[in-house]
N, C-alpha and C positions, 0 to 999 in steps of 0.2 A: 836579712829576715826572709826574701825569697827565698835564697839560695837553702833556709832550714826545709821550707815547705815543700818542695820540688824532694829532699833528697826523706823526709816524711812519705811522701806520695810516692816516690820509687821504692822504699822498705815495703809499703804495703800494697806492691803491685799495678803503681799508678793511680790507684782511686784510693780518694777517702773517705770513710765510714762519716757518716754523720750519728754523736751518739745521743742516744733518748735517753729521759729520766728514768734513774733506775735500773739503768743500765753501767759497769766500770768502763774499766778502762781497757778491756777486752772484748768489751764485748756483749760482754754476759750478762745475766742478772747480780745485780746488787743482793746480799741476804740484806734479810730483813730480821732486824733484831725485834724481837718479841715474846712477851710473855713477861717480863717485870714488872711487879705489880708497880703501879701508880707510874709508870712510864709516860712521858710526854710524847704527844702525837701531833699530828697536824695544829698550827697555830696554839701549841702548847697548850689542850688539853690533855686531860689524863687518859689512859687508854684502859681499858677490861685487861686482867692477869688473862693470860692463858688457858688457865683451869679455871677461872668461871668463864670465858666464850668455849668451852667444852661443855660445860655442864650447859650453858642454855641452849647450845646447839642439839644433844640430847634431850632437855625440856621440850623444841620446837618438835623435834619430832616423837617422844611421847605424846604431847598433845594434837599431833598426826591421826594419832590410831585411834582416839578417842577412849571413853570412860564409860566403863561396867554402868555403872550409875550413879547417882548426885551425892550420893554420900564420898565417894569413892575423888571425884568430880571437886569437892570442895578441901578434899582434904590436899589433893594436889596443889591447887594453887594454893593454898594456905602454906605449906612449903617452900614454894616458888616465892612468893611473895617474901616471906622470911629471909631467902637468900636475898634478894632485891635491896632490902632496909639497910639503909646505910648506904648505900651506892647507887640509889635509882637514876642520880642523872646521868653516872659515867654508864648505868647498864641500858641508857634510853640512844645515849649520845652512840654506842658502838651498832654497828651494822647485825651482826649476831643475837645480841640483846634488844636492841629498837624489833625486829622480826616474832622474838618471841612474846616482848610484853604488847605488843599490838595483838598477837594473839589470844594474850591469856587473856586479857583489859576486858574483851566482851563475856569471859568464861566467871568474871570477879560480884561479888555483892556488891550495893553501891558504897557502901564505908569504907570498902578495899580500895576500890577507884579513888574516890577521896584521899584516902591515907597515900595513896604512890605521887595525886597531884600534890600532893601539902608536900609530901617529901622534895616531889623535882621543882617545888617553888625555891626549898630551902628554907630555914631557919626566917630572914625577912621576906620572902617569897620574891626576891630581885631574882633567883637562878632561873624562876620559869625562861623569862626572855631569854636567855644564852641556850636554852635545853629548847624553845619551840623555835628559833633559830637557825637549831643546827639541822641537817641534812637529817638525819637519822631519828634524832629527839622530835622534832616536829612530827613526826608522822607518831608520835607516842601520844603526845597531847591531842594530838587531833581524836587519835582514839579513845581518849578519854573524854573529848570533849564530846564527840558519839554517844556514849555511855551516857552523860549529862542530859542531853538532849534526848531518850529514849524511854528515860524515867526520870524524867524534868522536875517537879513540884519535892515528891522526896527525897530526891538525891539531892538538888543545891542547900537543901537546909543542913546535912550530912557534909558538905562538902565546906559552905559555912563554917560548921562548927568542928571539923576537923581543921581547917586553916585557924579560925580564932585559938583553938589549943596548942595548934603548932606554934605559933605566937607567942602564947601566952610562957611555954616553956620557955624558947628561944631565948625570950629576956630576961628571964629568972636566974 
């Protein structure tokens, strides 16, 4: 077994490379496979397709340059939100997506805010915890819970009765 390593360390010049994660076996960068939709990522969550972390990367920066005016203003995120529905926690949980919807989140009416927490709770509201959790998703909820606490008295009753209808679906 010495005799392997000594004639290893003589191939490669007498030193040897210590390699990092994500790095082969040369050297180099590992690629990184991406873009399948519903691909497993770190500790086997789902990861963002490709082309939606393109389109919210896009979003983040439209909503950069700002809006003509509130007409203009709502009709955007009303869009954005659309794309969102159905996939709010994988789009809270990815670095791309958590960036923009902590953006939009203050730009939302409060029933909007509502409707994105009712969604990242899930169907019995157990997802919230795994979504304010993770790295990326936390910082989504926190911005919603911002939202809560800014317009306090009529947003929880909205948010209430957006959860109780989430619900009430769910188990029908």
């Amino acid at each position: 077994m010495l005799a392997n390593t000594e004639d290893r360390m003589s191939q490669k010049g007498g030193v040897t490379k210590r390699r990092h994660t994500g790095e082969d076996e040369e050297g180099g960068e590992k690629k990184r496979r991406g873009g399948a939709k519903g691909e497993q990522g770190d500790g086997g969550r789902k990861l963002l397709d490709a082309l939606s972390v393109g389109y919210f990367r896009r979003v983040g920066e439209r909503l950069g340059e700002g809006f003509a005016d509130s007409e203009e203003r709502e009709m955007f995120v009303e869009n954005v939100l659309t794309e969102v529905k159905g996939k709010a926690a994988v789009v809270a949980m990815d670095r791309t997506g958590s960036f923009t919807l902590q953006r939009l989140l203050p730009l939302c009416k409060p029933d909007q805010v509502a409707e994105v927490l009712a969604e990242l709770g899930g169907e019995s509201g157990s997802e919230l915890k795994a979504v304010s959790c993770d790295q990326c998703g936390g910082h989504v909820v926190e911005s919603a819970v911002r939202q809560i606490s800014s317009k306090s008295c009529h947003f929880r009753s909205v948010v209430e009765q957006s959860f109780v209808a989430t619900r009430k679906h769910g188990t029908s």
